[in-house]
C-alpha positions in Angstrom: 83.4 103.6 72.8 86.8 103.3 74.4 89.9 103.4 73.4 92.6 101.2 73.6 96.3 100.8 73.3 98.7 98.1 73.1 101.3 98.3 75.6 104.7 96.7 77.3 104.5 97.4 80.6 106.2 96.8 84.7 104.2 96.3 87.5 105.2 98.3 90.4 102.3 97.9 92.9 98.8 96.2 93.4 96.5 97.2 96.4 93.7 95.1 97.6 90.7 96.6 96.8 87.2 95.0 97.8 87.3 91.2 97.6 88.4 90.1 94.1 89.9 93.7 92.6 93.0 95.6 92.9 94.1 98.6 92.1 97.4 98.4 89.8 100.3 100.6 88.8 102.3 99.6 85.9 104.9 101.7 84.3 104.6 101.6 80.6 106.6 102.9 77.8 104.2 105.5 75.9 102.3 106.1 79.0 104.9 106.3 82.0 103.1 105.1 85.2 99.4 103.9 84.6 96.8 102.9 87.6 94.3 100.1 86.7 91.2 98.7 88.8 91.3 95.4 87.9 88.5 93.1 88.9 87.9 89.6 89.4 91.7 88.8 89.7 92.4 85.1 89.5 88.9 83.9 88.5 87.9 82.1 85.5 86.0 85.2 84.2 89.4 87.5 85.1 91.3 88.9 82.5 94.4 89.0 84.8 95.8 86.3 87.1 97.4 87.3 91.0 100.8 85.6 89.3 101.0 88.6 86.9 100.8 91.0 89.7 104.3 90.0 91.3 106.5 93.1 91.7 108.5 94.2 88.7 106.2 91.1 86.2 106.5 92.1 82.5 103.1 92.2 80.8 101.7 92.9 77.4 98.4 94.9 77.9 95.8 96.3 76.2 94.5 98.8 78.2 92.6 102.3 78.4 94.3 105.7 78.9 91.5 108.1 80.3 94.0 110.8 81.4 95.7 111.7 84.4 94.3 110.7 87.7 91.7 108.5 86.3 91.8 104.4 86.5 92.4 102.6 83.5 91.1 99.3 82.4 92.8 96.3 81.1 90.8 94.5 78.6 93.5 91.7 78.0 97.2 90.6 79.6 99.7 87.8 79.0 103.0 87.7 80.6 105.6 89.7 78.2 108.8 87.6 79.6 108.2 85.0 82.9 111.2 85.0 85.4 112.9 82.2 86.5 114.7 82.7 89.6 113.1 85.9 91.2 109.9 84.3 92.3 111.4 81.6 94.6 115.1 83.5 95.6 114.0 85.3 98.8 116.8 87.5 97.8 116.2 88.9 94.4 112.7 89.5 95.9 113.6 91.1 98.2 115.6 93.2 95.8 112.6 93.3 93.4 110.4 94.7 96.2 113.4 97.7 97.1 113.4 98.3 93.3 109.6 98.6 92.8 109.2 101.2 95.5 112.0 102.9 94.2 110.5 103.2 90.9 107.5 104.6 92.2 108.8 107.1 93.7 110.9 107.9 91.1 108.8 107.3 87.5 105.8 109.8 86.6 102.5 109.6 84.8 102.1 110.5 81.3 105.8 110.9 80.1 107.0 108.8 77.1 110.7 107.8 77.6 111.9 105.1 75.5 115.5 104.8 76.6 114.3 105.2 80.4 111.7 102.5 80.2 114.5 100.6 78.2 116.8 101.0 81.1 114.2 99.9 83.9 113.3 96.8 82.1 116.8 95.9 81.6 117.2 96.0 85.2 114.2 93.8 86.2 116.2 91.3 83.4 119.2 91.6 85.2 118.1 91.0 88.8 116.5 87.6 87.4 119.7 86.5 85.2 123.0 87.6 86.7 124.5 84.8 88.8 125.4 85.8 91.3 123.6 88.1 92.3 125.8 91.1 93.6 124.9 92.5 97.0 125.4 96.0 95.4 123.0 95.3 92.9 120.0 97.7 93.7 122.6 100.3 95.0 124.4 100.6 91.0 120.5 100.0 89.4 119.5 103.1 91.6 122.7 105.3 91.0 122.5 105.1 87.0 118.9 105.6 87.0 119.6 109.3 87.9 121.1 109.7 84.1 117.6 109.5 83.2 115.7 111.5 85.8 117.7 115.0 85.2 120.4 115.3 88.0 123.0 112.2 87.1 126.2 112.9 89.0 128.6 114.5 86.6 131.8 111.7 86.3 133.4 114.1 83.9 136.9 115.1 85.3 136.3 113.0 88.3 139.7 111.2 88.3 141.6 112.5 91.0 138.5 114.1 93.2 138.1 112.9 96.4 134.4 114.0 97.6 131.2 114.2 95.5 129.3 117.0 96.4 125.8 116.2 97.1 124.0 119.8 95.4 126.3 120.4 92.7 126.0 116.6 91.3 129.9 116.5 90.7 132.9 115.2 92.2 135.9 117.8 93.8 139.2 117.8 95.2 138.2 119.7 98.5 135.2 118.9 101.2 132.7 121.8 99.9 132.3 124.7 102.6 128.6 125.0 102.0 127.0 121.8 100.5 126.7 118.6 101.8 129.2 116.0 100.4 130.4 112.1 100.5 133.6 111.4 101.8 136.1 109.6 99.6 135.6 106.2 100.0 131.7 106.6 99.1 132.4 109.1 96.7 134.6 106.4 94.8 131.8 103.7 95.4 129.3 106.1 94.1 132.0 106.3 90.9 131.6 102.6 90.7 128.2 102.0 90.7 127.5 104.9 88.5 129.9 102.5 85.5 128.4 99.3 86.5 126.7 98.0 83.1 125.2 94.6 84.6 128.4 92.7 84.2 131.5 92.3 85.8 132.8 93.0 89.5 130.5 95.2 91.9 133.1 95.0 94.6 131.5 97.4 97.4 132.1 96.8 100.9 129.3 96.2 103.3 130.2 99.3 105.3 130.7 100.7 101.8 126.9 99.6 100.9 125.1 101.1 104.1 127.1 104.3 103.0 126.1 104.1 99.2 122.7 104.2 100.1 122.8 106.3 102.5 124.7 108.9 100.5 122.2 108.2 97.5 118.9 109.0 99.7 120.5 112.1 100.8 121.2 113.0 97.3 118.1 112.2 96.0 116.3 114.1 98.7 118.1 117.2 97.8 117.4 116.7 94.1 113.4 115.3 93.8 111.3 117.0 96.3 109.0 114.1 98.4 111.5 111.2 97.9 110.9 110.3 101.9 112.5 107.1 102.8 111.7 103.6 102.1 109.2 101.3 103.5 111.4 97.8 102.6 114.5 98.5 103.5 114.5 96.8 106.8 114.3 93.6 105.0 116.7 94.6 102.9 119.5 96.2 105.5 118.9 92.1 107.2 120.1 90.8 103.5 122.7 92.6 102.6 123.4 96.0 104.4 
């Protein structure tokens, strides 16, 4: 007989598979990422409806955990919290798309991280309640989720530095000889984002934005071996880069 566990979880992708199924990751808070086949979605005899399947919807599950590389099941599923304004603003879905792909490429299977799952579900709050939304949004979402993945910037002692370099994690007084680096203006917004707390000013440029990010994919392709690149940013870059 199975198992099965009560969960909170974040959807992060559903793939058409077959007629009526999909396959489903979620990131959950015992669990880290899950993948479920679920079947007969939006029929009567369905235990999940397409509307729960938006990128970044909170859910309740009860599900199976079979192990790694194995698709789980879902035997029920309500809607943990529904949003409000992410559904029908092209741009916080937009944002909501940038942020799921991010978080798959980012979030493993089978870790159990409270405080991180805390953090990413705070952030999926935030992109449906702040108002407005800042066009730097994804940029500070994406900078302080490094606290929680091993390699956060160091901000200690960085009053006064001028370039962050890029291996070290850490912000200097001098360009470094051998490692890649940000110059100072993206060094400082990189500073900024990294304090961001979901309130207050995010006042980055948009020059300052296509820099950020760039900076930030560099950074994380150093640090987190097959980060690639992104499939939505196009979208994205026509919003707000």
């Amino acid at each position: 007989m199975a198992q099965y566990h009560h969960s909170k979880g974040i959807v992060l992708s559903a793939l058409k598979y077959g007629e009526s199924s999909r396959i489903v990751r979620v990131y959950t808070e015992e669990f880290g990422v899950l993948s479920f086949l679920v079947n007969s979605v939006g029929s009567k005899r369905g235990v999940v409806r397409s509307s729960m399947l938006l990128p970044l919807s909170l859910l309740e599950l009860v599900h199976t955990n079979k192990g790694e590389g194995k698709l789980d099941r879902i035997k029920e599923a309500k809607m943990d919290l529904t949003y409000t304004t992410i559904p029908y603003d092209p741009v916080r879905n937009a944002l909501a798309l940038f942020l799921s792909e991010l978080f798959q490429k980012v979030l493993q299977t089978g870790e159990s991280n409270a405080e991180k799952f805390d953090y990413v579900r705070s952030a999926c709050l935030a992109l449906d309640t702040i108002d407005p939304i800042p066009p730097a949004f994804h940029l500070a979402v994406w900078a302080r989720l490094t606290t929680y993945l091993g390699f956060a910037p160091n901000l200690k002692a960085s009053n006064g530095t001028n370039y962050f370099d890029l291996h070290n994690g850490n912000f200097v007084t001098e360009p470094p000889l051998l490692h890649a680096y940000l110059q100072p203006e993206a060094s400082q917004n990189l500073r900024v984002a990294l304090e961001w707390n979901f309130n207050g000013p995010l006042g980055i440029s948009k020059q300052g934005r296509s820099d950020l990010m760039e900076g930030l994919s560099r950074y994380m392709n150093i640090h987190l071996d097959g980060f690639g690149t992104f499939k939505s940013l196009d979208v994205l870059k026509e919003l707000f880069v």
